[in-house]
C-alpha positions as CSV (number, residue, x, y, z in Angstrom):
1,X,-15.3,20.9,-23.1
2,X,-15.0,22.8,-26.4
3,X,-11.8,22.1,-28.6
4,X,-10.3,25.4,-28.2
5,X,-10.9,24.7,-24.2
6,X,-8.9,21.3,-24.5
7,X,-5.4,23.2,-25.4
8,X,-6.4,25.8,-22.8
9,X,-8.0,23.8,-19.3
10,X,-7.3,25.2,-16.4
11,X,-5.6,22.0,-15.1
12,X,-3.4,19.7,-16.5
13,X,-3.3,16.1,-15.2
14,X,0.0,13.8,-16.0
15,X,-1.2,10.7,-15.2
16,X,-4.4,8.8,-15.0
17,X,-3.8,6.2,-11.6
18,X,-5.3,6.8,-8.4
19,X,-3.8,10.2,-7.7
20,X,-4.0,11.5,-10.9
21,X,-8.2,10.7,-11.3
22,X,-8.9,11.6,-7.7
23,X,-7.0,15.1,-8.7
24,X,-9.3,15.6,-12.1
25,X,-12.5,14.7,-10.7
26,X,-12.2,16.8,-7.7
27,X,-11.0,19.5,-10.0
28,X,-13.5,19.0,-12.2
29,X,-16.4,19.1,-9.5
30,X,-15.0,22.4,-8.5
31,X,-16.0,24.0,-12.0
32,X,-12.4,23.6,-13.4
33,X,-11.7,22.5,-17.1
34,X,-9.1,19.6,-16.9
35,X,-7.5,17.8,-19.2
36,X,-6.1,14.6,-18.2
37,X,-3.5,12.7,-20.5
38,X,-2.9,9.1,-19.6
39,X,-0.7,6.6,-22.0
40,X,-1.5,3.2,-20.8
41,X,-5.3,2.9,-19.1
42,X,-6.9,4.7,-16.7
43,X,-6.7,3.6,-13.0
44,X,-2.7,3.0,-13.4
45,X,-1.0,0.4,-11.4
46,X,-3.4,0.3,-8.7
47,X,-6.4,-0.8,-11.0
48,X,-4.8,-2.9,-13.4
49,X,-1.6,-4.7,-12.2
50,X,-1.6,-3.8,-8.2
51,X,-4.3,-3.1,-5.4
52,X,-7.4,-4.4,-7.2
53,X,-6.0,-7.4,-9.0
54,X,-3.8,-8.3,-6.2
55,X,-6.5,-8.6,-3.6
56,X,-9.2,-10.1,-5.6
57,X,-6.8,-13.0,-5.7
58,X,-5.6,-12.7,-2.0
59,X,-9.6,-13.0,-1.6
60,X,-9.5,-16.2,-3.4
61,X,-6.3,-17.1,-1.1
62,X,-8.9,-16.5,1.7
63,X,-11.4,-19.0,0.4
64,X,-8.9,-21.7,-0.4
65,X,-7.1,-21.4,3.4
66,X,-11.0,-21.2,4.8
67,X,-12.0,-24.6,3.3
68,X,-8.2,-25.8,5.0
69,X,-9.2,-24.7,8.0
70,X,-13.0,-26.0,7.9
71,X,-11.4,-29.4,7.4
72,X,-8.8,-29.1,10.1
73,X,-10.0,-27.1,12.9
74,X,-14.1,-27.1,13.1
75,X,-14.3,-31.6,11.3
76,X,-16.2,-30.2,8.2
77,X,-15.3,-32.6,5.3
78,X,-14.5,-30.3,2.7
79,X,-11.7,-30.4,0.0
80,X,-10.3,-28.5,-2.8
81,X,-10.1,-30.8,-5.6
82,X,-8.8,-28.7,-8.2
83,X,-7.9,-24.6,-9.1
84,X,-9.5,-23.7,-12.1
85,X,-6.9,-20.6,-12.9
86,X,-8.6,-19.6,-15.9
87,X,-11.9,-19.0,-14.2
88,X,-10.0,-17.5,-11.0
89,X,-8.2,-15.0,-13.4
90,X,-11.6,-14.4,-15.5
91,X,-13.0,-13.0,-12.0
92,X,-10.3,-11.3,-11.3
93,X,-10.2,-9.3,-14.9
94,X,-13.8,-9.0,-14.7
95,X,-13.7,-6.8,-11.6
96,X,-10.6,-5.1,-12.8
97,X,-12.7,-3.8,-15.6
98,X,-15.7,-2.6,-14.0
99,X,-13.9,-0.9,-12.2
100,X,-12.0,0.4,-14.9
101,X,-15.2,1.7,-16.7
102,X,-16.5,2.5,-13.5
103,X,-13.6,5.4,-13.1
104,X,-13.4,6.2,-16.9
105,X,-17.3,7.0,-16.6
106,X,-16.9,9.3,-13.7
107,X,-14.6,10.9,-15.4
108,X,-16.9,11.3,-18.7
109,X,-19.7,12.3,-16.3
110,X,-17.8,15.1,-14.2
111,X,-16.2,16.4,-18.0
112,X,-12.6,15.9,-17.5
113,X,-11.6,15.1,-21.0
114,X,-9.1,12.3,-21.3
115,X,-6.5,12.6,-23.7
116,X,-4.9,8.8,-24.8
117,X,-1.0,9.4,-25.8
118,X,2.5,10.3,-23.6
119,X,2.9,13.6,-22.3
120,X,5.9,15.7,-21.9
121,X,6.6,18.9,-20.2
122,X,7.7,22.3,-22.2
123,X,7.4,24.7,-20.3
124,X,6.3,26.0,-16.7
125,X,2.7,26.0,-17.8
126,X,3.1,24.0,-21.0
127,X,2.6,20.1,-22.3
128,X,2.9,18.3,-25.2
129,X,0.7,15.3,-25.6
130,X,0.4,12.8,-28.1
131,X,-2.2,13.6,-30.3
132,X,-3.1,16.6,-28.9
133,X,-0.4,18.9,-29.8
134,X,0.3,21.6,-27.5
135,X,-1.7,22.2,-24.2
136,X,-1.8,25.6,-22.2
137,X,-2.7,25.4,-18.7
138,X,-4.3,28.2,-17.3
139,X,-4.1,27.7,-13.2
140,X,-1.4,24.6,-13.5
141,X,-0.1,21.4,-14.1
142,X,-0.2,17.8,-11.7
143,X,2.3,15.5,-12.1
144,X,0.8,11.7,-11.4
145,X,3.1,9.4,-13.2
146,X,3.3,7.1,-10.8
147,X,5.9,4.3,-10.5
148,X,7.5,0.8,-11.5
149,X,9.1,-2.3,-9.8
150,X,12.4,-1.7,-8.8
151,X,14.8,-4.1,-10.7
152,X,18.2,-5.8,-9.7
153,X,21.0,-5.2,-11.5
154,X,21.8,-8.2,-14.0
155,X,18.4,-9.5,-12.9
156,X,15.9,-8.6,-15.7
157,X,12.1,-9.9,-15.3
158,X,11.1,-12.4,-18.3
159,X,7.3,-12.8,-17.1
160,X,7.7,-16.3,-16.0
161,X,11.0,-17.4,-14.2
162,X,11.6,-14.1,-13.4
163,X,8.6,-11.8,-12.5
164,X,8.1,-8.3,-10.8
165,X,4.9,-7.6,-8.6
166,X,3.5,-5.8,-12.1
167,X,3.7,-9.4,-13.9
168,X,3.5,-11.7,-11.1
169,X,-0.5,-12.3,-11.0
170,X,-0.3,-12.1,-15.5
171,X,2.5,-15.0,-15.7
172,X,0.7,-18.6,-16.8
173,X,-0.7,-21.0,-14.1
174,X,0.5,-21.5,-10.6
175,X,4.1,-22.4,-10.1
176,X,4.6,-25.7,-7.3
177,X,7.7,-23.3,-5.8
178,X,8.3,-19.6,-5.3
179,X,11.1,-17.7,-3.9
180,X,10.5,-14.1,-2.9
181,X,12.6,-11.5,-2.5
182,X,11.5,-8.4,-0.6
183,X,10.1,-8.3,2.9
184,X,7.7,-5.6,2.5
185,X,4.1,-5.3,1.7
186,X,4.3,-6.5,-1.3
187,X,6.6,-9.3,-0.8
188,X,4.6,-10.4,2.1
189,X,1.4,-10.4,0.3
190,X,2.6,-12.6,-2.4
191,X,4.3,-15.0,-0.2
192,X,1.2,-15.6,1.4
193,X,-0.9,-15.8,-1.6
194,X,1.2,-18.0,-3.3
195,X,1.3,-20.5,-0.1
196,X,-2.3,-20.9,0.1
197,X,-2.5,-21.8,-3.3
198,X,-0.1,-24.5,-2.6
199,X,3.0,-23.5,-3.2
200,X,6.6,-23.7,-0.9
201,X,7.6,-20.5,-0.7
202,X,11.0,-19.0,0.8
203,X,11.0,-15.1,1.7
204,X,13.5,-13.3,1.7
205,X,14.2,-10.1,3.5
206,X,17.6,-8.2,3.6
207,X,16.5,-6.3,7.1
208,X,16.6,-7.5,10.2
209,X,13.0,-8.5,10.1
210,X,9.7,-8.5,7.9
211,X,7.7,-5.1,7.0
212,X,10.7,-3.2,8.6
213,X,9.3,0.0,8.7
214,X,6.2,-1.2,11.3
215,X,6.2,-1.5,14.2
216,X,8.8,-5.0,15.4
217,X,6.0,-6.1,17.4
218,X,3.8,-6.5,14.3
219,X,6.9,-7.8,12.4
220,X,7.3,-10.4,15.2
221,X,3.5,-11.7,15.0
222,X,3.4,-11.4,11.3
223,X,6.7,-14.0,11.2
224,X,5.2,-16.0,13.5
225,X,2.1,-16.2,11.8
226,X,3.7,-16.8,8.1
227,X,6.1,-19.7,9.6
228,X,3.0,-21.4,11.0
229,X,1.7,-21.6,7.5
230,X,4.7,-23.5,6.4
231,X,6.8,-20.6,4.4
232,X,10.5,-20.2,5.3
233,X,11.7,-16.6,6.5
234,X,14.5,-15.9,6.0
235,X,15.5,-12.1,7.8
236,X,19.0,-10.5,7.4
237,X,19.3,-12.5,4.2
238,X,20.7,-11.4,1.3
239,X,20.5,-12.8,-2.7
240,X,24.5,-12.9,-3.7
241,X,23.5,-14.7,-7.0
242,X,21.0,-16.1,-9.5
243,X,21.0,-18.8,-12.4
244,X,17.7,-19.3,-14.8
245,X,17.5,-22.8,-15.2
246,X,14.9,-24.2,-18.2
247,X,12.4,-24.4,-15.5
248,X,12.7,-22.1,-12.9
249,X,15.9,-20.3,-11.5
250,X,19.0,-21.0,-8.6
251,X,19.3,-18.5,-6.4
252,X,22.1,-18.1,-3.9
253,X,21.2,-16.5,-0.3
254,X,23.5,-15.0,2.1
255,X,22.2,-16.4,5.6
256,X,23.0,-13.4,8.7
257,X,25.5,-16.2,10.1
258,X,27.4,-16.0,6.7
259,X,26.3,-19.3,4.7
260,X,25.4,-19.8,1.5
261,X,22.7,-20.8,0.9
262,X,21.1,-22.3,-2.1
263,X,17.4,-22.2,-3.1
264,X,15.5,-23.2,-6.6
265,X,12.1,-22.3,-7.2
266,X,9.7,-22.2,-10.2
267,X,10.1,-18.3,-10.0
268,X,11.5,-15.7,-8.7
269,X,9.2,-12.7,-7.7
270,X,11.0,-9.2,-7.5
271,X,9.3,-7.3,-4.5
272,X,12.5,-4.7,-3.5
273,X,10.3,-1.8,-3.9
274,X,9.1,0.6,-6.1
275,X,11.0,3.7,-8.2
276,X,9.5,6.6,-9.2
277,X,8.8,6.8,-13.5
278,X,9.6,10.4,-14.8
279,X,11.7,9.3,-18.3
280,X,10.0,11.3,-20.9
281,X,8.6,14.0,-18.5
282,X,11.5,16.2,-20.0
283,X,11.3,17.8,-16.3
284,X,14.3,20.4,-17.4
285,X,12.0,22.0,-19.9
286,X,9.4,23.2,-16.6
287,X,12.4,24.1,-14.9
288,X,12.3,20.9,-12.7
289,X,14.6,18.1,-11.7
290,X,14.3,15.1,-9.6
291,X,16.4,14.0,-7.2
292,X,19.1,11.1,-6.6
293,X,16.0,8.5,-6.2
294,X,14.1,9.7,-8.7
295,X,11.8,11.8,-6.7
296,X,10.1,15.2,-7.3
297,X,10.1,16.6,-4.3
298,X,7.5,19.5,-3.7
299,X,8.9,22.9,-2.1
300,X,5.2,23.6,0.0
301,X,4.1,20.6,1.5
302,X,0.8,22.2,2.5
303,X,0.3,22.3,-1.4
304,X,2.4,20.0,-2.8
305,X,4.0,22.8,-5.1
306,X,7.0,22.3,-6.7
307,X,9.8,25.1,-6.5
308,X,8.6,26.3,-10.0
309,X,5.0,27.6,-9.0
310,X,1.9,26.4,-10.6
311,X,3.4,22.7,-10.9
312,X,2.0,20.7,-8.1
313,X,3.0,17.0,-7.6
314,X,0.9,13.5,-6.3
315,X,1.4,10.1,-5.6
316,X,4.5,8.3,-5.8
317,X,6.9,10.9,-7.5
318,X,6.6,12.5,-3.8
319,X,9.6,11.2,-1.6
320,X,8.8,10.7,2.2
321,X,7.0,11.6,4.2
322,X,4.8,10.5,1.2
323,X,3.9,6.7,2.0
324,X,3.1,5.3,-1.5
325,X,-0.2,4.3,-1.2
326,X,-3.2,4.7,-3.1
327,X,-5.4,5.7,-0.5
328,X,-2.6,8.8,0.4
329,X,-2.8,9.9,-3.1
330,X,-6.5,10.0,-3.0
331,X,-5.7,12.8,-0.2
332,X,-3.5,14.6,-1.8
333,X,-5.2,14.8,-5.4
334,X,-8.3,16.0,-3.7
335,X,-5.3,18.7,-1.8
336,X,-4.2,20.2,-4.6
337,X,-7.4,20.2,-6.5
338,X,-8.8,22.7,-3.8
339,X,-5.9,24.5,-3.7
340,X,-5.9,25.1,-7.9
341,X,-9.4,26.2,-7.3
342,X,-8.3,28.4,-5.0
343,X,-9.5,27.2,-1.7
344,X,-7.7,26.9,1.6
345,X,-5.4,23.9,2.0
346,X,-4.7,22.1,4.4
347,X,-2.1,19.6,4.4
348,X,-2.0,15.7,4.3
349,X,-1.2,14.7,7.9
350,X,0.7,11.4,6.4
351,X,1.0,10.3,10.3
352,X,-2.3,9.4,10.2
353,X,-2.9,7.5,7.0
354,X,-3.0,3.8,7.9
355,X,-0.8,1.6,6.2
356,X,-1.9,-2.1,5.5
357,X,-0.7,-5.3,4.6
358,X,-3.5,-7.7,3.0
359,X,-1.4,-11.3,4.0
360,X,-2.7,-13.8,6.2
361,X,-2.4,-12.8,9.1
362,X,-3.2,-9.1,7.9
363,X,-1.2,-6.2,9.7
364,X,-2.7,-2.6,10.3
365,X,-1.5,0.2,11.7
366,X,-1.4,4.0,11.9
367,X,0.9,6.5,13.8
368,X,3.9,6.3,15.2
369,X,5.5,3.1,15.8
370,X,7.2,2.6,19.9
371,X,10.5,2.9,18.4
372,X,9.5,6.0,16.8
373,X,8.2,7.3,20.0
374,X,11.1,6.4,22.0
375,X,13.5,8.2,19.5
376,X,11.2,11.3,19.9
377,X,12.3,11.4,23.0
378,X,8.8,11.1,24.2
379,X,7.0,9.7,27.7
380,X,5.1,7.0,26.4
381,X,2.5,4.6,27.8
382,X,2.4,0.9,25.8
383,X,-0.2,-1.5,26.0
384,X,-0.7,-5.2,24.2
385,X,-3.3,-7.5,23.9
386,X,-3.2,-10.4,22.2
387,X,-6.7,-11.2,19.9
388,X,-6.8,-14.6,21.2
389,X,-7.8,-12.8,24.8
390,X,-10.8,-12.3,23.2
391,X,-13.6,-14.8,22.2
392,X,-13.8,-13.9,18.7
393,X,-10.3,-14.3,18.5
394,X,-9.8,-17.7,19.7
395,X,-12.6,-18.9,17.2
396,X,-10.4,-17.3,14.6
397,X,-7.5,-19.4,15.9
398,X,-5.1,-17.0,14.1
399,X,-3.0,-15.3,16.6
400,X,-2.3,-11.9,16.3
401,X,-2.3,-8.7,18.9
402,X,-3.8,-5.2,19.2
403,X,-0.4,-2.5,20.3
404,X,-1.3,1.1,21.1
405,X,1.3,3.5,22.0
406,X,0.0,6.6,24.2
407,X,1.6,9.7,25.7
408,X,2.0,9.2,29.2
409,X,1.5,12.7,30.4
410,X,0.1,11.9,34.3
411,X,1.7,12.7,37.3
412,X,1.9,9.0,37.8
413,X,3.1,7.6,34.7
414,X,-0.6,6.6,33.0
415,X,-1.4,7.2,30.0
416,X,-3.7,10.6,29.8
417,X,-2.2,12.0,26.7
418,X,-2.8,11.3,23.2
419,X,-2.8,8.4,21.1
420,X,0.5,8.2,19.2
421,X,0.0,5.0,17.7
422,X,-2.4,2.1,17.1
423,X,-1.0,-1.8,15.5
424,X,-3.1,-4.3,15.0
425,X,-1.9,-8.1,13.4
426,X,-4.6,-11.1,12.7
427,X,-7.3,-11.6,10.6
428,X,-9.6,-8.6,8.9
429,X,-8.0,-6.4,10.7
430,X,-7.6,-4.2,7.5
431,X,-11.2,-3.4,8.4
432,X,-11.0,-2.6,12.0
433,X,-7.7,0.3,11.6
434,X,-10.5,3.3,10.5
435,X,-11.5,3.3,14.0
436,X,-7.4,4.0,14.6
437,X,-7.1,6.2,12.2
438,X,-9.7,8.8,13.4
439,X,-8.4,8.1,17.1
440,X,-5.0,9.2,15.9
441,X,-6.0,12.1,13.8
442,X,-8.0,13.4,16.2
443,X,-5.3,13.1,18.7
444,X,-7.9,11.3,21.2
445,X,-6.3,9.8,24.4
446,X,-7.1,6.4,26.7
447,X,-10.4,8.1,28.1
448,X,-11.8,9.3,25.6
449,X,-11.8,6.3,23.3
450,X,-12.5,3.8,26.5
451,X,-16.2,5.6,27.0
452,X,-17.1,4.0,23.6
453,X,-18.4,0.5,23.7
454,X,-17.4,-1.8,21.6
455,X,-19.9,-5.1,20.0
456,X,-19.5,-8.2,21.9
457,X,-17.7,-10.9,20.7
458,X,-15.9,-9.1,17.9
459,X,-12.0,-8.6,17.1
460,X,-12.5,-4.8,17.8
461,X,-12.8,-5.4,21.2
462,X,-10.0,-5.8,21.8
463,X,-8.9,-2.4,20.8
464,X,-11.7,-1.2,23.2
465,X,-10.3,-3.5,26.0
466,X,-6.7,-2.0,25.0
467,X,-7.7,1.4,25.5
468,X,-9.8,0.6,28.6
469,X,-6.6,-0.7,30.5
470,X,-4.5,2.4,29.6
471,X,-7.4,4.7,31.1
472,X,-7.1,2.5,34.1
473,X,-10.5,1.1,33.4
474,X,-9.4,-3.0,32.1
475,X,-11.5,-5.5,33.4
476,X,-8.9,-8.5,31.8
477,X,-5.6,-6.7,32.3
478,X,-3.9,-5.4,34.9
């Protein structure tokens, strides 16, 4: 790209993380000249402080609760006799940053020219970036800036007593306790990370019940599975108070029968979700505004187009039915690259993204949860298994359940209509939703998924046995 093309692309990317490279490089493969400004490093929050780093160490967790188990369960003889963190964290950083070059050279490659400095709105089809001056964008601008850990009030994170899920991985060493606050995916993850690395570890959920927005059968196993591991749930609790102590912190916790009750820990991680980061956007100056939780809601979904046209919007800025996710904003930077480039769009059906939780047990799921179903007023057809009905699943010993939620459109009640949703708990089964997902998005029903065979012994069977009983066709239920 020629310098008098850099201060007029045809695209404008604010934001380098996953939905802000995935928008660039598809942009950029469809003959467009974009210019991408980033201030921190490429790969954003996912790459660096979230997704990557966070499972290469749950990966670790993996290795540390396999070598439990080979010792408890199958009488092999094996022991952890130490954690050497520095050489944990070294792996960790090491695939952090091929993958970092590994994005940054795609970039290079495809000729999206990265600009290092803040950028700020002026105008409808204008932006200032730092060291760069003035930048004129000839078919419009994508807003990628991602978010942050939401804080508490009077709670401020000090990277070691006090950590968010940005720091929590970066603070020194292992800490002996840990209390969590947050119930979600991220809360959940780090609970169970920090347990298998030997920690005792309280979480803490305000709702009624963990990963609230699943499905409350997953919730249930996931609990179950977490309290079997030896950390304390606490649901319906809520934190009325902290101290920081030299070493640690006091927290006070508001049980759902009205006690107080009193926890210390090493640290307390922040996991109470995520807020959308638009200070310094200058938004007014493009004829913009967020809304009351910070959002920047697009007026054309099937675009993601702001009200002021040309301005289109990915990742987490977007309020629901946005989910959040990396793998969502992959979908819709590739979305409104095709539609700058002027081809037909079509938009991201965010019912059919699958949603994931990398703890131990794992959840998985896409669709519509039964509650969801039910409130929808719709004739539904509900089937369970648990894994352990299977023979791969009792030598995993882990619990967990396959739940998929059909509509029941026969005469007689059975389930001949499309799969609303599929939820799966237990171990790897963040490998086995893509089978889910495309059953779901491709509004398949019973039959037509029950004529596919599935390997024998695997976990995945028992989604095929699932959908074999609700086209009438089970050979272990009835």
């Amino acid at each position: 790209m020629s310098e008098t093309d850099v201060n007029t692309p045809d695209v404008i990317v604010i934001g380098g993380g996953t939905g802000g490279y995935s928008t660039a490089l598809r942009a950029a493969s469809l003959g467009l000249r974009v210019v991408l400004a980033e201030r921190d490093l490429i790969g954003g929050t996912c790459l660096h402080r979230g997704c990557i780093p966070s499972k290469a160490m749950l990966h670790a967790a993996e290795l540390v609760d396999g070598i439990a188990e080979a010792r408890e369960r199958w009488g092999v003889k094996a022991t952890v006799d130490s954690l050497d963190w520095p050489a944990l964290v070294a792996t960790r950083d090491t695939i952090v940053a091929r993958n970092h070059q590994g994005v940054a050279g795609h970039l290079r490659t495809a000729g999206v020219r990265v600009v290092q400095g803040t950028a700020r709105l002026t105008g409808p089809r204008t932006v200032h970036i730092e060291g760069a001056g003035e930048v004129t964008a000839r078919r419009g601008i994508v807003l990628a800036t991602g978010s942050r850990p939401r804080l508490l009030p009077g709670l401020a994170a000090d990277g070691r007593r006090v950590v968010t899920s940005d720091d929590a991985l970066f603070a020194a060493g292992l800490p002996a306790s840990v209390l969590v606050l947050g119930g979600g995916a991220i809360g959940v993850e780090y609970a169970s990370f920090h347990r298998s690395m030997g920690a005792e570890v309280t979480l803490v959920e305000a709702a009624g019940r963990l990963l609230p927005l699943e499905d409350e059968d997953v919730s249930r196993h996931l609990a179950r599975g977490l309290k079997k591991r030896g950390i304390a749930v606490r649901t319906g609790s809520a934190l009325t108070g902290t101290d920081l102590l030299p070493d640690g912190i006091r927290a006070t916790v508001r049980t759902p029968k009205g006690e107080e009750l009193v926890i210390e820990a090493e640290r307390l991680l922040v996991a109470v979700g995520r807020v959308p980061v638009t200070d310094g956007l200058d938004l007014a100056a493009a004829g913009l505004a967020a809304d009351e939780r910070g959002f920047v809601a697009p007026a054309d979904w099937s675009r993601l187009e702001t009200a002021v046209q040309g301005i289109h919007v990915v990742g987490d800025l977007l309020p629901p039915p946005s989910l959040g996710l990396a793998h969502a904003s992959f979908a819709e930077g590739l979305l409104v690259a095709e539609t700058l480039a002027g081809l037909p769009s079509r938009a991201v059906d965010y019912a059919a993204v699958p949603r994931v939780t990398y703890s131990s047990p794992q959840t998985a799921s896409v669709g519509l949860t039964e509650a969801e179903a039910r409130a929808r007023g719709l004739d539904i057809k509900v089937n369970t298994l648990p894994l352990a009905a299977t023979a791969k699943g009792m030598v995993h010993g882990q619990g967990g359940m396959v739940k998929v939620i059909a509509a029941a459109d026969g005469a007689d009640g059975e389930a001949t209509g499309a799969v609303l949703g599929v939820h799966l708990v237990g171990p790897h089964v963040s490998e086995m939703i893509a089978e889910s997902q495309l059953i779901v998005g491709w509004d398949a029903e019973p039959a037509d998924v029950a004529r596919h065979i599935h390997a024998h012994p695997t976990l995945s069977e028992a989604v095929g046995e699932t959908f074999l009983t609700l086209a009438g066709r089970g050979l272990h239920q009835h």
